[in-house]
Each structure stands twice: as C-alpha cells, then as structure tokens.
C-alpha positions in Angstrom: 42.1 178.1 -142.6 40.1 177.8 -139.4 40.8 179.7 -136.6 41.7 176.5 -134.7 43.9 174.9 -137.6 46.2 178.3 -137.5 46.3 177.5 -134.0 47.1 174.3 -134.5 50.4 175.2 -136.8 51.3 177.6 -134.2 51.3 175.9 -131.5 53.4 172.9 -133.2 56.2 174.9 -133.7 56.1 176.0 -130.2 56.0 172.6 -128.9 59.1 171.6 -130.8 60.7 174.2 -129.6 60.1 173.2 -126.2 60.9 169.7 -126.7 64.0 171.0 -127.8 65.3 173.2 -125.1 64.0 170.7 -122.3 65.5 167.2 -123.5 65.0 166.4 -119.8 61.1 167.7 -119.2 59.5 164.0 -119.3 62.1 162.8 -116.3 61.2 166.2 -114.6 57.5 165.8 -114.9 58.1 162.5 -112.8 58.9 165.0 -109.9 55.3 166.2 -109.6 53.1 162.4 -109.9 52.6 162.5 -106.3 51.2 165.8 -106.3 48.6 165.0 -109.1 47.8 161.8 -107.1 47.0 163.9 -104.1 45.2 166.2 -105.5 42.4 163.8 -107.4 41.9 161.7 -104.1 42.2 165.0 -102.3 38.9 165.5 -104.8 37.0 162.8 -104.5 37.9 161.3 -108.1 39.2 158.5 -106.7 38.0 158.5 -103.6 34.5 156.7 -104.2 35.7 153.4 -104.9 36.6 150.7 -102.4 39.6 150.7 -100.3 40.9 147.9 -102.3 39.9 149.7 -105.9 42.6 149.2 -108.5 43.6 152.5 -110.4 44.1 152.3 -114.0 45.9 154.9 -115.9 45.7 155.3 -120.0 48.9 156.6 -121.6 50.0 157.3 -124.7 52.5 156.5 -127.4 54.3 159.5 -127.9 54.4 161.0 -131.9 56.9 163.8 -132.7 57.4 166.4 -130.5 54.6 165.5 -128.0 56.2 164.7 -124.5 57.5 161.5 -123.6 54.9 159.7 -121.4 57.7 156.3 -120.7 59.4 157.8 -117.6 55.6 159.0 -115.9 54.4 155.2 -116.6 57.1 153.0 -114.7 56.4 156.1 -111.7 52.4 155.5 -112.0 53.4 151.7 -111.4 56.0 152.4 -108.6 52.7 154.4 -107.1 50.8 151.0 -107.5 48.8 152.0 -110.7 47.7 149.5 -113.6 48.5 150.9 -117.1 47.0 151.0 -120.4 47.2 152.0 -123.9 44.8 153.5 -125.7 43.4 152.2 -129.6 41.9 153.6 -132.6 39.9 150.7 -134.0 37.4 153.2 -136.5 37.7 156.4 -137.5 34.7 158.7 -135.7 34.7 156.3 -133.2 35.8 156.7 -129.2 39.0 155.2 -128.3 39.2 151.4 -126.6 41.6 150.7 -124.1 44.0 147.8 -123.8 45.8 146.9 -120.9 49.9 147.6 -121.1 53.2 147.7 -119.3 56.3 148.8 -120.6 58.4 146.4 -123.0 55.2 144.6 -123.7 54.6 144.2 -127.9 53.1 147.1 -129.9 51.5 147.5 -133.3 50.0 150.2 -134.9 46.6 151.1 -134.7 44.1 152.1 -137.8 45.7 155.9 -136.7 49.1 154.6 -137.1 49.8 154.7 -134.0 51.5 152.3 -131.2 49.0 150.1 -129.3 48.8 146.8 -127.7 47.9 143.6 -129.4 44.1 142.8 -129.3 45.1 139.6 -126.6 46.6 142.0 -124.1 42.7 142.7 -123.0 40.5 145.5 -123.0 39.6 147.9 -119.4 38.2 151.0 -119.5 41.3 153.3 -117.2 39.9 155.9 -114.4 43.0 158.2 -115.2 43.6 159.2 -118.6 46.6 160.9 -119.7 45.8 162.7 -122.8 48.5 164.6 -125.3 47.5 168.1 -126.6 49.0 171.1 -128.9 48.1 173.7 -125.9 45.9 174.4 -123.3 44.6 177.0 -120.8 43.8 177.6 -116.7 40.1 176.6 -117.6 41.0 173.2 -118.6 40.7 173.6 -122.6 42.9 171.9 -124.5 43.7 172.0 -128.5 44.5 168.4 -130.4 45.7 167.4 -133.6 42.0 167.6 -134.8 41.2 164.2 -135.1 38.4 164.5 -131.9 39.2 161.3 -130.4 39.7 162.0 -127.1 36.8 164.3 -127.8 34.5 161.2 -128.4 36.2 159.3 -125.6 35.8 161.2 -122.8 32.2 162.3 -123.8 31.1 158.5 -124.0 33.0 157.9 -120.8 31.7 160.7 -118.7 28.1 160.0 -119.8 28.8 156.6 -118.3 28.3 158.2 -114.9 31.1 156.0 -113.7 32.5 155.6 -109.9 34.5 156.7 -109.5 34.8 158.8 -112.3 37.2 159.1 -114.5 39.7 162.2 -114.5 41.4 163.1 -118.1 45.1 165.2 -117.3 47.2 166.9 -120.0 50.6 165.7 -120.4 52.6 168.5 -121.6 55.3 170.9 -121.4 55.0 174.2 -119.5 55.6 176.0 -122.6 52.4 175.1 -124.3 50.1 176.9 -121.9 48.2 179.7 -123.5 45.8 182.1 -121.6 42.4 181.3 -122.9 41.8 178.8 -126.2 39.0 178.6 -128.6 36.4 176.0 -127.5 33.4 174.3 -129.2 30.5 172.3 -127.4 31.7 169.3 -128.5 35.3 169.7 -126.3 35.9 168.0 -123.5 37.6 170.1 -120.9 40.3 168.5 -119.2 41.0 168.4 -115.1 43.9 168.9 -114.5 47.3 169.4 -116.7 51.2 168.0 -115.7 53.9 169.2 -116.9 57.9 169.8 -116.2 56.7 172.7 -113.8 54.2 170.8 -111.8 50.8 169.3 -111.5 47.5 172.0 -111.7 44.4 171.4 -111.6 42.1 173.5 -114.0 39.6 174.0 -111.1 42.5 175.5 -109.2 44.0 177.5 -111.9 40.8 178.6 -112.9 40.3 180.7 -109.6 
C-alpha cells in the first residue's frame, strides 16, 4: 500500500469516530457561515464581480461518515446564495455542475452518487464545498482517491475566472492533521469549515 492509501484507512476510521461523538457537528458548523462569507469578500474572492453578482455555491451529497452538508445549504440560501450539486458524468473527467435546492429530485451519478437530473441546468458555482478524509493549516487536503475534485478545480482555476472561484473543506474538527502528503497534481484548498469554525489556510498557514 501507498503511503496515501494507509492514510486514507486511517483517517476513515477517525472520521467515523467523529461523526459519532458529534451527531450535532453539521447544525454547529451553521454557526460559523457568516464568518467564512466575510472572510472571502474580506479577500477579494468575491469581491471582483458586480454589485448585483449572484454567488453560487456547489455542495455535496453526503456518503458515510462524511459531514452532513443539508443544514449549511438552507443557511447559504438564507445568506442569499444559489446552490448546486455537483456530477460525475465520466470517469477521469472534471466534475459538471447542476443547479439544486433542497427537496428538488436526485439520481445517481456514474459514481453512484446523488445528483440532480440533467433538466435542472448546468452553472459552473464560484464557491465550492468540497468533502475530504483530512487536511492540514496549508490547505492540503486527502480524498477518497478518485481525483475529481483534483481535475475540477485545476480546469476551473485555469479558467482564470472573476471572480474566482474559492474551494472550502467541509469537515469535522477532528480530521485535521499537521502536515499531509501532497503531489503536483493536488489542488490545495482555501479555506476549511468545520463544527469549530471557519479558517482560512492562508491564515492558518502563518
């Protein structure tokens, strides 16, 4: 095994522990939106487009252990934020994005996981909320392996788009390690929100 897939084990034990002891952590993480909304205007992430720019947000389906991301979406829409879902349509291919509100109908994707229907439209979100096994101060962050989000981001941040788009982790507190194992093709993340609070890896990083 891989240095990273021993990792990856690891670290899915540890999040089901913490799933465990914090039945509550997805309602809790709700507590900190506004600061994670602050802090990427407060950056300039958002801060590019026109007064009247709409803000879409991607989030996901949650699988397993992996922190429930229901409660943060009806607060990103209370905030005035659109919402989407992402889809695998190929394998090795970047993610598409379907627009999405809760209760609308879901199927499963060619991952097997929950996504809108193809009629609900595609957008491409400026806030991405992505799940992970762990991650660090720097921003790092260690997924199930597939490289999706990987391939996403890369495609979306060689876009050059303004504003630009801004990929947070969604996780809990728990799943924080000090430094993780990175390869070229990672895509760092910005920031990371969890039960404790919203950070920012170019804050946590200093």
């Amino acid at each position: 095994m891989t240095v990273k897939s021993d990792l990856r084990a690891a670290m899915r034990g540890r999040r089901k522990q913490a799933a465990d002891a914090n039945p509550y952590a997805a309602e809790r993480l709700v507590e900190h939106v506004g600061d994670m909304l602050d802090a990427l205007f407060a950056s300039g992430d958002f801060a590019t487009g026109s007064p009247d720019l709409t803000i879409t947000a991607a989030l996901y389906g949650a699988q397993g252990s992996e922190i429930d991301a229901a409660p943060l979406a009806r607060a990103l829409m209370v905030h005035g934020l659109e919402l989407a879902m992402p889809v695998v349509v190929r394998r090795d291919a970047p993610l598409i994005f379907r627009r999405w509100r809760p209760g609308d109908p879901l199927e499963l994707d060619q991952a097997g996981c929950p996504a809108p229907l193809d009629l609900a439209g595609e957008v491409t979100p400026n806030l991405i909320m992505v799940p992970l096994l762990a991650f660090d101060p720097a921003g790092g962050r260690l997924g199930q392996g597939g490289g999706y989000y990987d391939l996403t981001l890369e495609a979306l941040r060689a876009a050059d788009r303004m504003p630009r788009i801004a990929a947070i982790g969604l996780a809990y507190a728990a799943q924080q390690m000090d430094n993780l194992p990175m390869d070229a093709h990672d895509q760092p993340l910005d920031g990371v929100l969890t039960e404790a609070g919203y950070r920012s890896a170019k804050r946590i990083s200093e």
